[in-house]
C-alpha positions in Angstrom: 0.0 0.0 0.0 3.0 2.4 0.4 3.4 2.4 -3.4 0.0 3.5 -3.6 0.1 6.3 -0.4 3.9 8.0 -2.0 3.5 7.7 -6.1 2.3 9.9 -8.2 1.0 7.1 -10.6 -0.2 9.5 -13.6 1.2 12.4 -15.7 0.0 15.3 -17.6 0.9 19.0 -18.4 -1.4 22.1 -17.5 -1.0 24.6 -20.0 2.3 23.0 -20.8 3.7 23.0 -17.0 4.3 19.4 -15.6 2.1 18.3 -13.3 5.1 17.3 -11.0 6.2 21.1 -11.5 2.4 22.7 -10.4 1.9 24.3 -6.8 -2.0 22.4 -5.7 -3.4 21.3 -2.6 -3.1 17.5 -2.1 -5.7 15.3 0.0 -5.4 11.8 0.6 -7.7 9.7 2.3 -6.9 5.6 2.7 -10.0 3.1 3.4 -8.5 -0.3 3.3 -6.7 -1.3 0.1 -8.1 2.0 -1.6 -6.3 5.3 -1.5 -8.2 8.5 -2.9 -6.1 11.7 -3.5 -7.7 14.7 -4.7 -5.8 17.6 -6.1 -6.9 21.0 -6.0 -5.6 23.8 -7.8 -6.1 27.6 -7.7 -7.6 27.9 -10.9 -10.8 25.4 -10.3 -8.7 22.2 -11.9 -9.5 19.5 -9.6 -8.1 16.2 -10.3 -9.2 13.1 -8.2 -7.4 9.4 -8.3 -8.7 6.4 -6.8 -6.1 4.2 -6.6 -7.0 0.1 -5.1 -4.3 -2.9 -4.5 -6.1 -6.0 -5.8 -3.6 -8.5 -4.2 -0.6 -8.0 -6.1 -2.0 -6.1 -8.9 -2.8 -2.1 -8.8 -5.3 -0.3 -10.7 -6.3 3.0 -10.3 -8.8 5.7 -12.3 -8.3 9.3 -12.9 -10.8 12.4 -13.3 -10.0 15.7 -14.6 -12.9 18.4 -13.4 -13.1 22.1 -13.8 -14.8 22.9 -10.9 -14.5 26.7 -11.7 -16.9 29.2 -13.7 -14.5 29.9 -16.7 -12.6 27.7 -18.7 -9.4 25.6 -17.7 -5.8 25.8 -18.9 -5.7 23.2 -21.8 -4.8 19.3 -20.7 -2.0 17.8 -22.8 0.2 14.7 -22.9 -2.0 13.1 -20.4 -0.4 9.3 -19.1 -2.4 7.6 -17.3 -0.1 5.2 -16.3 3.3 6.6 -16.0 5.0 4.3 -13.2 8.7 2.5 -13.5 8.6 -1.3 -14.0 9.5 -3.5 -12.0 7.7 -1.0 -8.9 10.9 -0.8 -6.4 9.0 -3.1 -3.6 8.8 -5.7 -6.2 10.8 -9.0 -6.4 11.4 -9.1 -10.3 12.1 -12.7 -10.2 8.6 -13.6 -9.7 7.7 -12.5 -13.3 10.4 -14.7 -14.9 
């Protein structure tokens, strides 16, 4: 569950800034083998990632919402996915 509590697991740039790069207000709430985190930023962009172990297998969703009354910086090179492989708690040697 670590992986799931200290990864950013996803990607994107906000009118061409990195998301890693962008100042927002994180949240993160844990219910068993879920983890939601919300992030909110100044302008209204609000992006929300539920993120569940399935025993050893992750999965996790994203949602992009302009919770604001004017229109959002513009999304680009959105990954969904954007995680190293083998995941550093992993014993490669299991896949082989």
């Amino acid at each position: 569950m670590e992986f799931l509590k200290t990864n950013r697991r996803f990607d994107f740039l906000y009118d061409g800034v990195p998301f890693s790069e962008l100042t927002c207000q994180e949240e993160q709430v844990c219910d068993g083998d879920r983890v939601t985190t919300v992030y909110t930023f100044a302008d209204g962009l609000k992006v929300t990632n539920i993120a569940t172990k399935h025993g050893d297998a992750y999965e996790w969703v994203n949602w992009f919402e302009n919770t604001s009354d004017h229109p959002s910086q513009i999304l680009s090179e959105v990954y969904d996915a954007c995680v190293a492989l083998p995941m550093p708690h992993e014993d490669w040697t299991q896949w082989q």
